[in-house]
ROTOR-966673 format. One record per residue: residue number from 0; residue in three letters; x, y, z of N, C-alpha, C in turn. Coordinates in Angstrom, 2 decimals, padded with zeros to 5 digits. Example, Ala and Ser with C-alpha at 12.3 -4.5 7.8 and 13.67 -1.06 7.14 Angstrom:
+-----+-----+---------+---------+---------+---------+---------+---------+---------+---------+---------+
!   n ! res !     n.X !     n.Y !     n.Z !    ca.X !    ca.Y !    ca.Z !     c.X !     c.Y !     c.Z !
+-----+-----+---------+---------+---------+---------+---------+---------+---------+---------+---------+
!   0 ! ALA !  013.19 ! -005.69 !  007.80 !  012.30 ! -004.50 !  007.80 !  013.20 ! -003.30 !  007.80 !
!   1 ! SER !  012.85 ! -002.25 !  007.08 !  013.67 ! -001.06 !  007.14 !  012.90 !  000.03 !  007.87 !
+-----+-----+---------+---------+---------+---------+---------+---------+---------+---------+---------+
//
This chain:
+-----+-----+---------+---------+---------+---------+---------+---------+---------+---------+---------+
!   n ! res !     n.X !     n.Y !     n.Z !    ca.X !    ca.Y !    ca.Z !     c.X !     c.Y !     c.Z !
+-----+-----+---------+---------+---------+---------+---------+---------+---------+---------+---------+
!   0 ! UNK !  015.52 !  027.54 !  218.80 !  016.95 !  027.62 !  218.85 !  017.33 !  029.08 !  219.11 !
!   1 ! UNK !  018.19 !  029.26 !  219.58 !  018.90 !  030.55 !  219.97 !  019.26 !  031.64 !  219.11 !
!   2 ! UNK !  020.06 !  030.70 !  218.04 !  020.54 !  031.35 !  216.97 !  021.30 !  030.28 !  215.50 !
!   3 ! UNK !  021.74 !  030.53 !  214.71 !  021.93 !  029.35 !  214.24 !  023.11 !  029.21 !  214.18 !
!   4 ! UNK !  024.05 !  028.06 !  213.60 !  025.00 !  027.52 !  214.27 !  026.03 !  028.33 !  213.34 !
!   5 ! UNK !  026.75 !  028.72 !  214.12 !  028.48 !  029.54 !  213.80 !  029.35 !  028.45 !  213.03 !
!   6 ! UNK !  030.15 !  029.22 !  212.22 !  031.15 !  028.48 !  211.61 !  032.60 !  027.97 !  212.50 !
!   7 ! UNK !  032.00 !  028.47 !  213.96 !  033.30 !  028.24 !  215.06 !  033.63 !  026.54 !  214.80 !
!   8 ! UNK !  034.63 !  026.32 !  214.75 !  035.10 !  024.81 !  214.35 !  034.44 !  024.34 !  215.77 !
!   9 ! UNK !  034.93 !  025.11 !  216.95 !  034.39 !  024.63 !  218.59 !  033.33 !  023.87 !  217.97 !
!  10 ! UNK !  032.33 !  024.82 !  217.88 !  031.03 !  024.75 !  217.86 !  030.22 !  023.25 !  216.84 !
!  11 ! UNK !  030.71 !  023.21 !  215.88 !  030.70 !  022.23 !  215.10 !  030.89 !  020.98 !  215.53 !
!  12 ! UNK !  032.00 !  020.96 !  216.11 !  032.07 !  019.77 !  216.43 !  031.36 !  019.11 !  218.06 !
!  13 ! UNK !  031.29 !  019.96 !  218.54 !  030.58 !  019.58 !  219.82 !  028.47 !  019.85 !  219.23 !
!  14 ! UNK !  028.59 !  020.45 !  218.43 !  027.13 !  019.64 !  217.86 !  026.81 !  018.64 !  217.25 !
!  15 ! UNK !  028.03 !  017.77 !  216.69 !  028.06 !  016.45 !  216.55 !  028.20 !  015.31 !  217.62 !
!  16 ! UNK !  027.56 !  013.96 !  217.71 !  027.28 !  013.46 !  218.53 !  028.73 !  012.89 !  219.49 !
!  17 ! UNK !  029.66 !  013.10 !  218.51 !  031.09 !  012.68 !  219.04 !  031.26 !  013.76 !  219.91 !
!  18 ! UNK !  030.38 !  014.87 !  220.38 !  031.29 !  015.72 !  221.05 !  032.29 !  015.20 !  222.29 !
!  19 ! UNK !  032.16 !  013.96 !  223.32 !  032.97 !  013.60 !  224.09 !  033.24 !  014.06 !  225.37 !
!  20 ! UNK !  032.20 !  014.69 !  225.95 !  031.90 !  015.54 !  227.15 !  031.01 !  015.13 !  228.03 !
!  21 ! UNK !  031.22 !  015.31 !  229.33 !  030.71 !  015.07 !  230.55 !  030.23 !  016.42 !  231.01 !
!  22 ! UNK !  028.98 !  016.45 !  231.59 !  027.85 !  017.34 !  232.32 !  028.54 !  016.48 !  233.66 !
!  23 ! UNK !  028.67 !  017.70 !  234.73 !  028.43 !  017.38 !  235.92 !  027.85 !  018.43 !  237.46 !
!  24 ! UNK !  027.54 !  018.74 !  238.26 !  026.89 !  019.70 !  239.19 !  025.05 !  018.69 !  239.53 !
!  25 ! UNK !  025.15 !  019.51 !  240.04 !  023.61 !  019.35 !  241.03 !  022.14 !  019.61 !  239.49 !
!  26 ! UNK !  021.37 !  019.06 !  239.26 !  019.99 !  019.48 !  238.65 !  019.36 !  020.60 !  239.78 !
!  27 ! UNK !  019.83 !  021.80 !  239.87 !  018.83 !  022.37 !  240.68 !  018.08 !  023.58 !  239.64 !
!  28 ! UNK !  016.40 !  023.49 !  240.30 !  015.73 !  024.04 !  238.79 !  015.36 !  025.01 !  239.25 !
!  29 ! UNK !  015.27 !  026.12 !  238.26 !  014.66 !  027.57 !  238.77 !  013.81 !  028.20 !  237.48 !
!  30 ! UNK !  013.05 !  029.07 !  238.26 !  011.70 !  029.38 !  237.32 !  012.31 !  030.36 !  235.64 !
!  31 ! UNK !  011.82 !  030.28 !  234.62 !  012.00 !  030.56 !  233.54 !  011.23 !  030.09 !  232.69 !
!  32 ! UNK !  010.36 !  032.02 !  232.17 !  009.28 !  031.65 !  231.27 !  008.40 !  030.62 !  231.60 !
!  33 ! UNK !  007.76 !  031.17 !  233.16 !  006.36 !  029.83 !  233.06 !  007.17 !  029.12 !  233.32 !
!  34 ! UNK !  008.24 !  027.86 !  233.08 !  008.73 !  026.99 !  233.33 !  009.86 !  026.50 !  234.46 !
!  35 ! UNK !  010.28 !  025.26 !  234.67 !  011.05 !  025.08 !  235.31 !  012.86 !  024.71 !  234.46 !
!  36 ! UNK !  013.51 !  024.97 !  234.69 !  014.88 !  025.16 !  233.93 !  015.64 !  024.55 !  235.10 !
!  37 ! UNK !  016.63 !  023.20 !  234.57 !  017.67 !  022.69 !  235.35 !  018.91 !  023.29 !  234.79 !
!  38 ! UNK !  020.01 !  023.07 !  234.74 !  021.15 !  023.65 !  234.06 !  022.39 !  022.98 !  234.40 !
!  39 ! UNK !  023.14 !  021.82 !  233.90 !  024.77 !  021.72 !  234.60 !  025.42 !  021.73 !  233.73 !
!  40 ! UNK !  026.66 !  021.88 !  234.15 !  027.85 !  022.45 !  233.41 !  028.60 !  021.46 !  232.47 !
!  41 ! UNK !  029.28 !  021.66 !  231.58 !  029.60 !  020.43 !  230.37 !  031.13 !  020.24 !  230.37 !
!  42 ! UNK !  031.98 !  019.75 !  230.77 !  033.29 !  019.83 !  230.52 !  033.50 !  019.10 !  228.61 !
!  43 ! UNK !  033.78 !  020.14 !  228.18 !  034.02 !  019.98 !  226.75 !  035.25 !  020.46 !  226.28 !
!  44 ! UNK !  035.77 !  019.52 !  225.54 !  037.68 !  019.39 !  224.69 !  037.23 !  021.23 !  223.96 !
!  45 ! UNK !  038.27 !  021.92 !  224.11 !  038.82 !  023.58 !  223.29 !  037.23 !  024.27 !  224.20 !
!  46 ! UNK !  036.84 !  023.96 !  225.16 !  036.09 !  025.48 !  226.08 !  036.58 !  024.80 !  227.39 !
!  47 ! UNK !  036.36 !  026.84 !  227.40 !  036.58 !  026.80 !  228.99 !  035.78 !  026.60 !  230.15 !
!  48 ! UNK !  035.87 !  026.40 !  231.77 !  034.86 !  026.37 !  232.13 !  033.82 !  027.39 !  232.18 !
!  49 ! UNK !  031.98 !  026.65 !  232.39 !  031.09 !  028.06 !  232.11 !  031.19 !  028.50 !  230.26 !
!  50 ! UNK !  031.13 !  027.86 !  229.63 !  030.65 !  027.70 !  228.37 !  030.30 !  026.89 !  227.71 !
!  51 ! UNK !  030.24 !  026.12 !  227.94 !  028.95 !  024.77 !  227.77 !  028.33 !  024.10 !  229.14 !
!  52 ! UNK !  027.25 !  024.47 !  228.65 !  025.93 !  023.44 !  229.55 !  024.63 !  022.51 !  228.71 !
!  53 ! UNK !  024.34 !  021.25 !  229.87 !  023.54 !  020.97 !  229.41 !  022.11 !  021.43 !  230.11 !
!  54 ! UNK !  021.26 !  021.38 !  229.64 !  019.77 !  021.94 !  230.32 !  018.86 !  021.33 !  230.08 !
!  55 ! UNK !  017.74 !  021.59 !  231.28 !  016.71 !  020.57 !  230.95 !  015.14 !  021.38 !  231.05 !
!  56 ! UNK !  014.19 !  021.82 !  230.38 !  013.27 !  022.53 !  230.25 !  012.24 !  021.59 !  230.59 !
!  57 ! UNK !  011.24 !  022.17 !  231.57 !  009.88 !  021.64 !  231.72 !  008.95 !  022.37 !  231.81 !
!  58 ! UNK !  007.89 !  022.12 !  230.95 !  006.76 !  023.15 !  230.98 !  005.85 !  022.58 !  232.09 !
!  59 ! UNK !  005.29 !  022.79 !  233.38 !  004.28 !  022.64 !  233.91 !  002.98 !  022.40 !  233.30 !
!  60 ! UNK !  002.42 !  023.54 !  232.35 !  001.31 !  023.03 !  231.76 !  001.39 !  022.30 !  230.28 !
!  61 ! UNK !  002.45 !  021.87 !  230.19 !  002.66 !  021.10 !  229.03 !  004.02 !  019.71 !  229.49 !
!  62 ! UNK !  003.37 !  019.09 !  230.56 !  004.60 !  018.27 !  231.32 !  005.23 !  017.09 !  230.70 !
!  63 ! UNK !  004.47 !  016.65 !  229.04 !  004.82 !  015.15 !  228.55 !  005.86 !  016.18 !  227.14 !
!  64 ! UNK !  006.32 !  017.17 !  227.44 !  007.13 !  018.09 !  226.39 !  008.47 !  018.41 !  226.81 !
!  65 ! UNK !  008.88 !  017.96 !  227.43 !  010.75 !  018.43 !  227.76 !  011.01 !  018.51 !  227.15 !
!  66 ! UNK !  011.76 !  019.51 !  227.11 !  013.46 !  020.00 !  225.98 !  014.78 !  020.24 !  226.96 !
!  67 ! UNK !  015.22 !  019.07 !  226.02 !  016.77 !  018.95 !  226.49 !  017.91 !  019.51 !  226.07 !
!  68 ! UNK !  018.54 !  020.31 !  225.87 !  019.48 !  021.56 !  224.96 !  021.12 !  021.57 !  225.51 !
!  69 ! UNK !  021.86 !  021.43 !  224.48 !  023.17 !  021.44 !  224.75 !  023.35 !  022.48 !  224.03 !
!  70 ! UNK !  024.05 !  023.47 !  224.89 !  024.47 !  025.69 !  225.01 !  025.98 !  025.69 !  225.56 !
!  71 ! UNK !  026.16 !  025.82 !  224.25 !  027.83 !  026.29 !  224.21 !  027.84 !  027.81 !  223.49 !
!  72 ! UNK !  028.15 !  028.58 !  225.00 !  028.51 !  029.58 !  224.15 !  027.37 !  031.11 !  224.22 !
!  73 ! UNK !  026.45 !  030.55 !  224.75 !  024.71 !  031.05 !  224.90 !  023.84 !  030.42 !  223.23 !
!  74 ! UNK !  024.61 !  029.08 !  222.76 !  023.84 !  029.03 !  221.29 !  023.84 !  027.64 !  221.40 !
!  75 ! UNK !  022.78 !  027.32 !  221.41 !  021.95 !  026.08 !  221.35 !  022.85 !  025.56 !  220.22 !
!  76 ! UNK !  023.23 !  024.22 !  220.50 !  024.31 !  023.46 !  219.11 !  023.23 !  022.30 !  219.12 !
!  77 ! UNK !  022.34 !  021.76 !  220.41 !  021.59 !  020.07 !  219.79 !  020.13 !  020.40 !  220.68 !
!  78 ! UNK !  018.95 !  019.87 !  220.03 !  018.21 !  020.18 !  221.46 !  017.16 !  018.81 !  221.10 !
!  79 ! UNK !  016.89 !  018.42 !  221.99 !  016.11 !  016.96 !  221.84 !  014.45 !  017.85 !  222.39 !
!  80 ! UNK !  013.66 !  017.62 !  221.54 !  011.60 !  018.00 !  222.06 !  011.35 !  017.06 !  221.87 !
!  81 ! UNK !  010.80 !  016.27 !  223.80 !  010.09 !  015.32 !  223.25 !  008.60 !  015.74 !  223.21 !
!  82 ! UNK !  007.89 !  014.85 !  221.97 !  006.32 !  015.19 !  221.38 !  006.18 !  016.34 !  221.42 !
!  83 ! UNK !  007.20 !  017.11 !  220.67 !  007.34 !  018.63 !  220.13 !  006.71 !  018.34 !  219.07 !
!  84 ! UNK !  006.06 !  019.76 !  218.52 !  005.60 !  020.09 !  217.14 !  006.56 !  020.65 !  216.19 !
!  85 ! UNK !  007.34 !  019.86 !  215.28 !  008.00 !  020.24 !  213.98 !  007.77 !  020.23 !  212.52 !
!  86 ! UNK !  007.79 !  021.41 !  212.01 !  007.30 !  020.94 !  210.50 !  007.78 !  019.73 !  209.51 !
!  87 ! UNK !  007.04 !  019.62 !  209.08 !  007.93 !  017.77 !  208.27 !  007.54 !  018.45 !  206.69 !
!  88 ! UNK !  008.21 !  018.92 !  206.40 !  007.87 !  019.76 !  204.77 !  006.80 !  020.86 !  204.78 !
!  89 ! UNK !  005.56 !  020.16 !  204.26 !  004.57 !  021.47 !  204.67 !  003.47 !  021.35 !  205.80 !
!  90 ! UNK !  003.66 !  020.47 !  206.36 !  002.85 !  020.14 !  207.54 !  003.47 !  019.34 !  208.68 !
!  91 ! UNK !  002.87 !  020.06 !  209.83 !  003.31 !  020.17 !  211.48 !  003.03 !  018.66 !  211.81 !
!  92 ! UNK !  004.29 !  018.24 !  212.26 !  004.31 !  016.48 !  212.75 !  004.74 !  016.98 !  214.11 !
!  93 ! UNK !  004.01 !  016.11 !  215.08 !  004.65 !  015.95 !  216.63 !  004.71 !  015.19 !  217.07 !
!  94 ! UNK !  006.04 !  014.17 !  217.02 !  007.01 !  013.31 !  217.22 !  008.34 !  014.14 !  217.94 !
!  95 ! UNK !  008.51 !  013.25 !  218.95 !  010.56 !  013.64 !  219.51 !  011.26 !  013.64 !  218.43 !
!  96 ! UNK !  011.79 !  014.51 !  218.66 !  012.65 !  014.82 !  217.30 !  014.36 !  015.47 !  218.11 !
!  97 ! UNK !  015.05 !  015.09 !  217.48 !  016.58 !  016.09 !  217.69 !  017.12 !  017.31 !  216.32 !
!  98 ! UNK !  016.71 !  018.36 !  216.59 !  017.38 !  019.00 !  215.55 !  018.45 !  020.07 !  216.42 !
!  99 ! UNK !  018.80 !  020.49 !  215.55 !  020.44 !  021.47 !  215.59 !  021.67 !  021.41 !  214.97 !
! 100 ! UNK !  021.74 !  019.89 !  214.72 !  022.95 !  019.63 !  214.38 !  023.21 !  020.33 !  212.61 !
! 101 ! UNK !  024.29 !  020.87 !  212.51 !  024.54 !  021.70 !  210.97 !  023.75 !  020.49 !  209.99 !
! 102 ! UNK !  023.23 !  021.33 !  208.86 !  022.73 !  022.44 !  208.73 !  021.79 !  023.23 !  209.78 !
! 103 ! UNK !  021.49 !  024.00 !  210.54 !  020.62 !  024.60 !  211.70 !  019.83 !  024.01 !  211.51 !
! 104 ! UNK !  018.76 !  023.80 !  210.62 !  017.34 !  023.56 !  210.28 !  017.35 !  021.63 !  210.02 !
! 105 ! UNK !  018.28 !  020.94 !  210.22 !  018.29 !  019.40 !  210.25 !  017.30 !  019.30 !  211.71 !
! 106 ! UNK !  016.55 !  017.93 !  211.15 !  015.38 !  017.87 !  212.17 !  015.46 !  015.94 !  212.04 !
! 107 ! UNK !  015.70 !  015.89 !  212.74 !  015.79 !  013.40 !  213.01 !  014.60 !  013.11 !  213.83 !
! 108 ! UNK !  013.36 !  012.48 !  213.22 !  012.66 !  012.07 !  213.91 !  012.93 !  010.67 !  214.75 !
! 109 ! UNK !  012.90 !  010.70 !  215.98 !  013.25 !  009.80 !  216.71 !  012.18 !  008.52 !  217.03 !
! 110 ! UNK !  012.27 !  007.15 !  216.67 !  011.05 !  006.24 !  217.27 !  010.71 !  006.40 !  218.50 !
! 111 ! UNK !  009.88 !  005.25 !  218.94 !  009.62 !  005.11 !  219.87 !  010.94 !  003.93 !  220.73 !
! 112 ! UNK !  011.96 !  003.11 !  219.22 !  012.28 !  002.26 !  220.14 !  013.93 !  002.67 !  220.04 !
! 113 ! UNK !  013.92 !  004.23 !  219.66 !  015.47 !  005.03 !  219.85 !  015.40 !  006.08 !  220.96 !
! 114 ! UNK !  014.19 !  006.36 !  221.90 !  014.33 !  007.38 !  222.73 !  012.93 !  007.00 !  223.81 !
! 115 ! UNK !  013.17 !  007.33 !  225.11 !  012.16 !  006.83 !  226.00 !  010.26 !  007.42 !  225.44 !
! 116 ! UNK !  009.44 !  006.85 !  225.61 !  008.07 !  007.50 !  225.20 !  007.71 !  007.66 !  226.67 !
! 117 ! UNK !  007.27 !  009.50 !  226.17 !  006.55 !  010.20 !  227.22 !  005.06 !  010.45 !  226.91 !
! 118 ! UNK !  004.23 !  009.68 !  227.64 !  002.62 !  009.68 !  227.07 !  002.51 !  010.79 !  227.36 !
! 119 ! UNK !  001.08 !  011.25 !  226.19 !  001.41 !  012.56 !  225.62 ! -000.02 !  013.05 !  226.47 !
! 120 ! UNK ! -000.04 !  014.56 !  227.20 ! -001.26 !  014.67 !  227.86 ! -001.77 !  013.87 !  229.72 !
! 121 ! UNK ! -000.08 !  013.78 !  229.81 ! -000.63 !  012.62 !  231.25 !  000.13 !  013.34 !  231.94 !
! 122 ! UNK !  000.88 !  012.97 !  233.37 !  001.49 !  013.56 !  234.37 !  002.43 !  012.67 !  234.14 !
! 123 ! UNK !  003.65 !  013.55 !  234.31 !  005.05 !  012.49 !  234.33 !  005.76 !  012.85 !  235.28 !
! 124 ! UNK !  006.34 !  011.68 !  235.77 !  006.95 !  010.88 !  236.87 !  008.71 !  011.51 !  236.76 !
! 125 ! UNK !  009.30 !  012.22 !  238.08 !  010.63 !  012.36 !  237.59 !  011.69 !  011.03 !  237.50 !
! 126 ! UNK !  011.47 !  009.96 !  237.36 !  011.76 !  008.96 !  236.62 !  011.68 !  009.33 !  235.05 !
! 127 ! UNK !  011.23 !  009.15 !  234.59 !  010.90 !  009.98 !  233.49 !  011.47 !  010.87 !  232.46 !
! 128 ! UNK !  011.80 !  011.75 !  233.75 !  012.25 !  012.70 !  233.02 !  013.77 !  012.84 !  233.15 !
! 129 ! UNK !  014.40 !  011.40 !  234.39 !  015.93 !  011.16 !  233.92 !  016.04 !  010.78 !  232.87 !
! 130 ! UNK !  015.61 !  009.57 !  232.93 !  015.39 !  008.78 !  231.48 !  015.46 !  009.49 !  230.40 !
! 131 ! UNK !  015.16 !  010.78 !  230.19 !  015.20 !  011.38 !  229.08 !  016.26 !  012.22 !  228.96 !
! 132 ! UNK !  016.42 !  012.77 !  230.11 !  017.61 !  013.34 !  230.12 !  019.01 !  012.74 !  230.07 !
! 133 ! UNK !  019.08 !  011.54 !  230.04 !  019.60 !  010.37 !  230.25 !  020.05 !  010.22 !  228.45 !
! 134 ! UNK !  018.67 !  009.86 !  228.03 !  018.51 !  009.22 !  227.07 !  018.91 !  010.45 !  225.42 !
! 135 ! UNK !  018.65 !  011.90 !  225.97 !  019.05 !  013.10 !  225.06 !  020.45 !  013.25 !  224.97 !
! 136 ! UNK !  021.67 !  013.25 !  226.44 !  022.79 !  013.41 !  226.83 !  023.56 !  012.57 !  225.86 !
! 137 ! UNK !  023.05 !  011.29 !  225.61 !  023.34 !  010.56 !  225.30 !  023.63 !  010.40 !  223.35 !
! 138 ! UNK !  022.46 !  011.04 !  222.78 !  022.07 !  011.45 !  221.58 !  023.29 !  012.43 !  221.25 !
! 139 ! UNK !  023.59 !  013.21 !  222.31 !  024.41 !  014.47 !  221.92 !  025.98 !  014.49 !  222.40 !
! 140 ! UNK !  025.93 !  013.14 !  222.94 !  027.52 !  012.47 !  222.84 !  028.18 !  013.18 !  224.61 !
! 141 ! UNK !  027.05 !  013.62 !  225.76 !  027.17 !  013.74 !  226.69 !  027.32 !  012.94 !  228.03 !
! 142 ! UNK !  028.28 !  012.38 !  228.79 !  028.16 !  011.45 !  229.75 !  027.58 !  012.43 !  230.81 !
! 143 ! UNK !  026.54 !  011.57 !  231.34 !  025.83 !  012.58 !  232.95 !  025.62 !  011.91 !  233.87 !
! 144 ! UNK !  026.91 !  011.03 !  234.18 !  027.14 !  009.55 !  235.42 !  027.39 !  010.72 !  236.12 !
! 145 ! UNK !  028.17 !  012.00 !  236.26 !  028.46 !  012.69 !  237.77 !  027.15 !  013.90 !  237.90 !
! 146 ! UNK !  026.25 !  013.64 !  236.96 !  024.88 !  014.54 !  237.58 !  023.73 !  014.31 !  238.22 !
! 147 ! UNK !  024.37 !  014.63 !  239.33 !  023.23 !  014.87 !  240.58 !  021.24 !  015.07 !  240.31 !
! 148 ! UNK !  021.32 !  013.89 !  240.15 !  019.36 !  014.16 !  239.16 !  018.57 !  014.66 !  240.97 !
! 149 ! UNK !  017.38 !  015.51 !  240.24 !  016.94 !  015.82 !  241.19 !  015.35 !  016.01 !  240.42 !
! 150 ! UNK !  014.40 !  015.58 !  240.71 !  013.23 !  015.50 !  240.31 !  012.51 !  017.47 !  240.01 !
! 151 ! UNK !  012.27 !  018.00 !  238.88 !  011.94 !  018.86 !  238.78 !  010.47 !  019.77 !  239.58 !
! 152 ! UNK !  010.22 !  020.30 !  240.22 !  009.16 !  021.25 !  241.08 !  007.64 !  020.84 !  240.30 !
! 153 ! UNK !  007.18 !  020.51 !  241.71 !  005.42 !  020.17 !  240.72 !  004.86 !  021.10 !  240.68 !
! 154 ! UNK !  003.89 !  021.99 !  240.00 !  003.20 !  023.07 !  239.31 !  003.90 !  024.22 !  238.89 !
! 155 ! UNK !  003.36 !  025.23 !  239.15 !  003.96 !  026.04 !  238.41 !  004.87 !  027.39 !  239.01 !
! 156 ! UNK !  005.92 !  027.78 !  238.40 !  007.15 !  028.61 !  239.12 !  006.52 !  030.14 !  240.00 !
+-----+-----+---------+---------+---------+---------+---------+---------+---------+---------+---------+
//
């Protein structure tokens, strides 16, 4: 996470799943950290435009791991890892999980039959990785019917 979550009322409430906002622009991805980074823009109730986006992270050498992140503001408010590594008390569980939402450190492990399964260790299909992006937008109360999906760059940036 970026930073942890502000007492901005904005902010609060668009890290709850009611936030009520539409992502719309082109998926076009560009290199960041080793990775590939999509980015579109969020029309969200009290911001202006260019302060909320949603984004979509792909690691090349780690391709069954997307992170999906809703950034209002430059501060991560929701971010969906799928078959991320999160601590579950005192030991590291890696399951999709959504954390961000207040308290910062809230962590929801997600099933298999509440969020798409990305086999873990294989090559994934940009089918796939709408679906998830699809399926995160969705978690975080985002409509992304006007985003332009575009299959993310194969190897590395």
């Amino acid at each position: 996470m970026r930073g942890t979550m502000p007492t901005d009322s904005r902010l609060w409430a668009l890290a709850h799943a009611n936030a009520n906002a539409t992502a719309y622009g082109d998926m076009d991805w560009s290199p960041i950290n080793a990775s590939w980074r999509a980015r579109v823009e969020v029309a969200a109730e009290h911001f202006d435009s260019g302060e909320v986006f949603l984004e979509m992270i792909v690691k090349p050498g780690r391709p069954d791991e997307p992170t999906v992140s809703l950034v209002a503001l430059d501060i991560c408010c929701r971010r969906v890892d799928v078959n991320g590594t999160h601590r579950d008390g005192d030991k590291p569980r890696r399951q999709t999980h959504l954390q961000g939402e207040p308290p910062p450190n809230f962590v929801q492990w997600l099933e298999p039959n509440e969020f798409p399964v990305v086999a873990a260790a294989g090559t994934v299909d940009g089918r796939t990785y709408e679906h998830v992006f699809g399926a995160a937008a969705k978690l975080m109360g985002v409509d992304v019917s006007s985003v332009v999906w575009q299959d993310p760059p194969e190897g590395r940036p």
